[in-house]
C-alpha positions in Angstrom: 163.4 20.7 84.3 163.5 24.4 85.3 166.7 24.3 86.7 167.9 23.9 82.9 166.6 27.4 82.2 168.1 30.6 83.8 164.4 31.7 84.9 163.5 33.1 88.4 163.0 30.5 90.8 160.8 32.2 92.1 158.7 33.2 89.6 155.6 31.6 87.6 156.6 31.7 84.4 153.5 31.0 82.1 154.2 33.0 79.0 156.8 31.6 77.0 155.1 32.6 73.9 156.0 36.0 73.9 159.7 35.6 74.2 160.9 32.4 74.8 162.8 31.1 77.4 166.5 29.9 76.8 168.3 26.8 78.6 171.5 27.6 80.1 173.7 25.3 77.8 172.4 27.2 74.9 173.0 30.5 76.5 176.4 29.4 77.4 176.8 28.5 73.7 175.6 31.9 72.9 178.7 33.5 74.7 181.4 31.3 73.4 180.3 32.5 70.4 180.8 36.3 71.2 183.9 35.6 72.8 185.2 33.9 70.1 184.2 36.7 68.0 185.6 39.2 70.0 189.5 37.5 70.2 189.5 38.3 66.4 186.3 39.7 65.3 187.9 40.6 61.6 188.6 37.1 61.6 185.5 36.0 62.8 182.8 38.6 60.5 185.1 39.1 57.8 186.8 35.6 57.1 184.2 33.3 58.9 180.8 34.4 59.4 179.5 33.0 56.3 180.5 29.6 56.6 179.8 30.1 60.6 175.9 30.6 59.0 175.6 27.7 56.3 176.5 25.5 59.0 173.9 26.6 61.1 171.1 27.2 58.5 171.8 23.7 57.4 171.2 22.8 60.8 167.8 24.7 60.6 166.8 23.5 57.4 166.9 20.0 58.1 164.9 20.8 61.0 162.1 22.7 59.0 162.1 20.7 56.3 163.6 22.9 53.7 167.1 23.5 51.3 169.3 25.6 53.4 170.0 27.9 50.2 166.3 28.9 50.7 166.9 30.1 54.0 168.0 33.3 55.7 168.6 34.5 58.9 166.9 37.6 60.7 166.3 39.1 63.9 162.3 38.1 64.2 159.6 37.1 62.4 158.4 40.8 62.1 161.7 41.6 60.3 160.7 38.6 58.5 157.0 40.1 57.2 158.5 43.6 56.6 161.4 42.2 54.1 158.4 40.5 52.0 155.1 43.5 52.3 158.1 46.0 51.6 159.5 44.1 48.6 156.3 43.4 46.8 155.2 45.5 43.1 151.8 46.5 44.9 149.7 48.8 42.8 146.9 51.0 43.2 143.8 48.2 44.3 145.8 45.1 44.7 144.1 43.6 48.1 145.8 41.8 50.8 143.8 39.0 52.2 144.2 38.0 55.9 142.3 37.6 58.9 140.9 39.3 62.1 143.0 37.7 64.2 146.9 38.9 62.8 149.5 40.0 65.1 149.0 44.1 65.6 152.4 44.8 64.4 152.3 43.0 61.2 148.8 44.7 60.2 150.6 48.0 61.1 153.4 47.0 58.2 150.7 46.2 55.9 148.8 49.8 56.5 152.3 51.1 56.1 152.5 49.2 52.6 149.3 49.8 51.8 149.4 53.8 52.5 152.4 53.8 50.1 151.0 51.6 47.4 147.5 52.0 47.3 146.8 48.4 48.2 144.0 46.8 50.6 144.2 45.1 53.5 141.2 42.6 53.5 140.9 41.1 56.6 138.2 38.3 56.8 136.5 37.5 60.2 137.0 34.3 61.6 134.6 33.7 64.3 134.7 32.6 67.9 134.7 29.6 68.8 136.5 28.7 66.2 135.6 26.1 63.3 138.7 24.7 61.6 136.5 22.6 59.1 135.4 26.0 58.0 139.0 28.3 57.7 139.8 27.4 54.2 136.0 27.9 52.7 135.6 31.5 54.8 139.1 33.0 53.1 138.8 31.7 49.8 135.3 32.9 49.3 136.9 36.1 49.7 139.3 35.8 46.8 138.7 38.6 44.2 140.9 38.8 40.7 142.3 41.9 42.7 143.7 39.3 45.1 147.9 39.5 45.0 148.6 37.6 48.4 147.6 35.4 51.3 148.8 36.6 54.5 148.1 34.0 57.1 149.0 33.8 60.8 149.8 30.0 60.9 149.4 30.0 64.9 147.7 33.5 66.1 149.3 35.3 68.7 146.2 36.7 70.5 144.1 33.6 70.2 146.9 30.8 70.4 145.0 29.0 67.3 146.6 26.9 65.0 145.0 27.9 61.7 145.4 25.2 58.8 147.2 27.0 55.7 148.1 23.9 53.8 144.8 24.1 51.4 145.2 27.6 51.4 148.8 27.5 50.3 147.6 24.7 47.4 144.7 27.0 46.3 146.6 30.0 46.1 149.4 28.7 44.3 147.2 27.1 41.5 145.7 30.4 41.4 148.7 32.7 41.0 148.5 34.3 44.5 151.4 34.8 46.6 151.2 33.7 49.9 153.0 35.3 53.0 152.9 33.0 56.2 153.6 33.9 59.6 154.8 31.3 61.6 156.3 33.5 65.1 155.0 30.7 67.2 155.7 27.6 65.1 159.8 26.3 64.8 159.9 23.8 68.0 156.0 23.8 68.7 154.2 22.3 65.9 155.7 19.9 63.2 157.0 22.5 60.0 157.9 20.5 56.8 158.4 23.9 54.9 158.9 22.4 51.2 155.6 20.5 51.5 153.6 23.3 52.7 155.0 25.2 49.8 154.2 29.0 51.1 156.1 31.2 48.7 157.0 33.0 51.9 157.6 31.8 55.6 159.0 33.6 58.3 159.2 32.2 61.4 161.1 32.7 65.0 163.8 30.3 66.9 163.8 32.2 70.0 160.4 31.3 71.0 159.7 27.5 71.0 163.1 26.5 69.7 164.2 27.7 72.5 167.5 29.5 71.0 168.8 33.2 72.0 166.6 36.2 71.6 167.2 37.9 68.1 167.0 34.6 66.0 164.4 34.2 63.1 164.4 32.7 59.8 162.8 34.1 56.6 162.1 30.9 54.1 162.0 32.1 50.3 160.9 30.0 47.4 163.8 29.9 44.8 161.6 31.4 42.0 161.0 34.6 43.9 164.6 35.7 45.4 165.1 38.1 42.7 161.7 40.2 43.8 163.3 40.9 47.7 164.6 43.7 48.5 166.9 44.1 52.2 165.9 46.7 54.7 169.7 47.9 54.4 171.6 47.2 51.2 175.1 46.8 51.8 177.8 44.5 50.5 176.8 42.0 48.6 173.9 43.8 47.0 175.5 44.5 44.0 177.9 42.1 42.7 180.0 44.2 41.0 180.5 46.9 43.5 183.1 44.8 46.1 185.5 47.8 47.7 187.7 45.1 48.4 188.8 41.2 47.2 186.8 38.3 49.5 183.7 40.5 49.7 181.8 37.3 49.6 183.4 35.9 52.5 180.8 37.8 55.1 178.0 38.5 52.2 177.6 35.0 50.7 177.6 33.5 47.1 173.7 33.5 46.2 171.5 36.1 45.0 169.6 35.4 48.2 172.7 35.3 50.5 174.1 39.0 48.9 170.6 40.9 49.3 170.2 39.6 53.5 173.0 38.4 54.7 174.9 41.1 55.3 173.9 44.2 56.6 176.2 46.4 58.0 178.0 44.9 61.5 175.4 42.6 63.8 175.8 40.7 66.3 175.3 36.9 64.6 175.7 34.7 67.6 172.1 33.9 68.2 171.9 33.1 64.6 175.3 30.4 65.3 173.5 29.3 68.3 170.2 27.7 67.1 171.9 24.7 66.1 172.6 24.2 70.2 169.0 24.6 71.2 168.0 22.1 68.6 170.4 19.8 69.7 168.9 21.0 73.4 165.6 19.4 72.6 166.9 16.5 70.3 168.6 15.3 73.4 165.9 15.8 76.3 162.6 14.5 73.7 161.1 17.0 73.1 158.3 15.5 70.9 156.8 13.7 73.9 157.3 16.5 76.4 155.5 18.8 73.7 152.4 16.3 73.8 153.2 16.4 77.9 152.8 20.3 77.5 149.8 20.5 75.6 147.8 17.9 77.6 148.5 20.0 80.8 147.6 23.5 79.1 144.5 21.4 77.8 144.0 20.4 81.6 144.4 23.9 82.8 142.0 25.6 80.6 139.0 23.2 81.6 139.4 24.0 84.8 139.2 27.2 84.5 136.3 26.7 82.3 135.0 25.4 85.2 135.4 28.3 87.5 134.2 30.8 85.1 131.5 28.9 83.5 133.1 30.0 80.2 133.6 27.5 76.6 136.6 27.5 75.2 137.2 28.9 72.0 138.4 25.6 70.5 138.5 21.7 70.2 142.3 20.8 72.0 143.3 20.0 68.4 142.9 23.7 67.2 145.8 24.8 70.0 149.6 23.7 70.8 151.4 24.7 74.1 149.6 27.9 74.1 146.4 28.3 74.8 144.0 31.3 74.8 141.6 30.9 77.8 138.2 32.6 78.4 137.6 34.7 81.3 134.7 37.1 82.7 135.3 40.8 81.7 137.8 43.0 83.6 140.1 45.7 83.2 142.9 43.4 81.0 146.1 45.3 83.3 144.5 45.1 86.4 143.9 41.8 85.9 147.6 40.9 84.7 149.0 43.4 87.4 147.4 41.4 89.7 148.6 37.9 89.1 152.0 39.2 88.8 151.9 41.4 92.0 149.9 38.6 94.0 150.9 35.3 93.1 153.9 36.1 90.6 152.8 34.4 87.8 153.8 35.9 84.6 151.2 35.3 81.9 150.0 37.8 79.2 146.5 38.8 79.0 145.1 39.3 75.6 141.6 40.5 73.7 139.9 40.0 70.5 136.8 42.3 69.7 134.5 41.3 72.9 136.8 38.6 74.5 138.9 38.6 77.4 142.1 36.0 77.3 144.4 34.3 79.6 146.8 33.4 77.3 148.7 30.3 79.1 152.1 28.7 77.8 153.3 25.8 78.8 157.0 24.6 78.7 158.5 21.9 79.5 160.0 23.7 82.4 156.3 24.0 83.3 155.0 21.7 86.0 151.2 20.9 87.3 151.9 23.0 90.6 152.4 25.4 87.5 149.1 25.2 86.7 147.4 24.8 90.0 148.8 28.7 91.4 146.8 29.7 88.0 143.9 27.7 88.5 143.8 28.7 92.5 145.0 32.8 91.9 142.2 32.9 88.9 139.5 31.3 91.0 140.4 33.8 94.2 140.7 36.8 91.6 137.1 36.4 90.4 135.8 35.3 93.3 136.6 38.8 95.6 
């Protein structure tokens, strides 16, 4: 199936995680749309675009499991986090309550916010190897009445854990705290029905396991909170009543929602108009079975490394997806990746937490078990010299 992606032939490519891959039919997609744009791009920003984008959140909604007027596009998840932290009445003591295991750049927005505000930033340990059956107890024993959100991870980025929010989510809810749910990893990896989970916040990114162009996230918004978020760059649409011109609402959208984060300022949209094709991509290729496919091989390929090293995993094979962080002896983390690039060109990240070393291995559908035998065989000739 590799020859439906525009990836090096050559190369190894075990780290889809961090940016995705894209098939060629999407990208090809992709640039009808900027060529499109581009024969009339007042047509197609001014007159258009906002159509152009309930069509294709509608598309995304149905996917996710959610009303499309709920629904807004961004560039990434991280856009996503910042839009909510930085919109939120935080005073002096409110507290934050995560985990040890968030992605580095969202716990730098929340210092930001917190710096600003006054806040905490609680971050509760989960322990390695992790113990699902225990998640939900070890955060919600940390609830204090200073408690104003949940910020969750709901697959790590470091760890490659799939934490389970849904209890969480309840909890919180009955007991007036917001919750704030980063889900980078999750659109096209893990099943997302986002109106059952009920988060009052979900951010998430199609350019990863969707598969869609880089630059296309989604930020999912209860309906009773849309008045409380502010845009990174207010522009048209912000304030009704301030149009410059007739139509306004043509590029900036009729809800409150729409006006705030639609539109700001000229972008480049057509990875937002695109995810429709990469769903459609793994619609027609079944992509529910070559997921499971996927997951038994990364499952595969981590005990035999476990094997090698004489390592545990940190997890049961339920507790992971397609990515999967995998255990191995201490060494300097770029020497290691700078070697299985340089040697054997395979292109997989290399992550810590606290005292742990990671191979963190994706696997794709483009991914095949020779794949996973260069990685087995270049890991067990690495730590064998």
């Amino acid at each position: 199936m590799k020859n439906l992606f525009l990836l090096d032939s050559d190369l190894i490519f075990l780290n889809h995680g961090s940016f995705g891959a894209c098939p060629a039919e999407v990208m090809a997609q992709y640039h009808q749309w900027h060529m499109e744009m581009e024969r009339n791009p007042v047509q197609f920003l001014g007159r258009r675009s906002a159509q152009l984008l309930a069509d294709s959140r509608a598309a995304l909604a149905e996917t996710l499991g959610a009303n499309p007027e709920h629904l807004v596009y961004l560039p990434n998840a991280t856009s996503g986090v910042n839009t909510v932290a930085r919109s939120l009445r935080l005073q002096p003591g409110d507290e934050i309550l995560s985990t040890d295991h968030e992605y580095g750049a969202c716990d730098n927005t929340w210092d930001f916010v917190c710096q600003r505000t006054g806040a905490h930033y609680v971050p509760v340990e989960i322990p390695l190897p992790f113990a699902a059956e225990e998640f939900t107890r070890r955060i919600w024993e940390r609830v204090t009445p200073r408690t104003r959100v949940i910020f969750l991870s709901h697959i790590t980025s470091t760890t490659g854990l799939i934490f389970p929010i849904a209890e969480l989510c309840r909890l919180a809810r009955q007991a007036g705290i917001l919750t704030l749910i980063d889900g980078a990893h999750v659109p096209g990896h893990i099943p997302l029905n986002l109106d059952q989970l009920g988060a009052d916040f979900y951010t998430g990114n199609c350019h990863k396991w969707l598969c869609a162009p880089k630059g296309a996230a989604f930020l999912h918004i209860r309906p009773e909170h849309h008045a409380m978020i502010d845009a990174s760059v207010v522009s048209w649409g912000y304030n009704a009543s301030i149009t410059g011109h007739t139509g306004f609402d043509a590029y900036t959208g009729s809800t409150l929602l729409q006006r705030r984060l639609q539109w700001q300022g000229t972008r480049d949209i057509a990875a937002f108009l695109s995810v429709p094709a990469a769903i459609a991509f793994q619609a027609a290729h079944g992509w529910d079975l070559k997921r499971k496919a996927c997951h038994t091989l990364a499952a595969q390929t981590q005990r035999r490394i476990d094997q090698i090293t004489g390592l545990a995993p940190i997890s049961q094979d339920a507790d992971f997806g397609q990515m999967v962080a995998i255990s191995v002896p201490p060494m300097d983390p770029l020497n290691l990746k700078d070697k299985l690039f340089d040697h054997y060109r395979i292109e997989v990240p290399i992550t810590t937490h606290k005292n742990w070393l990671f191979i963190r291995l994706s696997i794709q559908a483009y991914n095949n078990a020779s794949d996973a035998d260069a990685l087995v065989q270049a890991v067990q000739e690495i730590y064998a010299a």
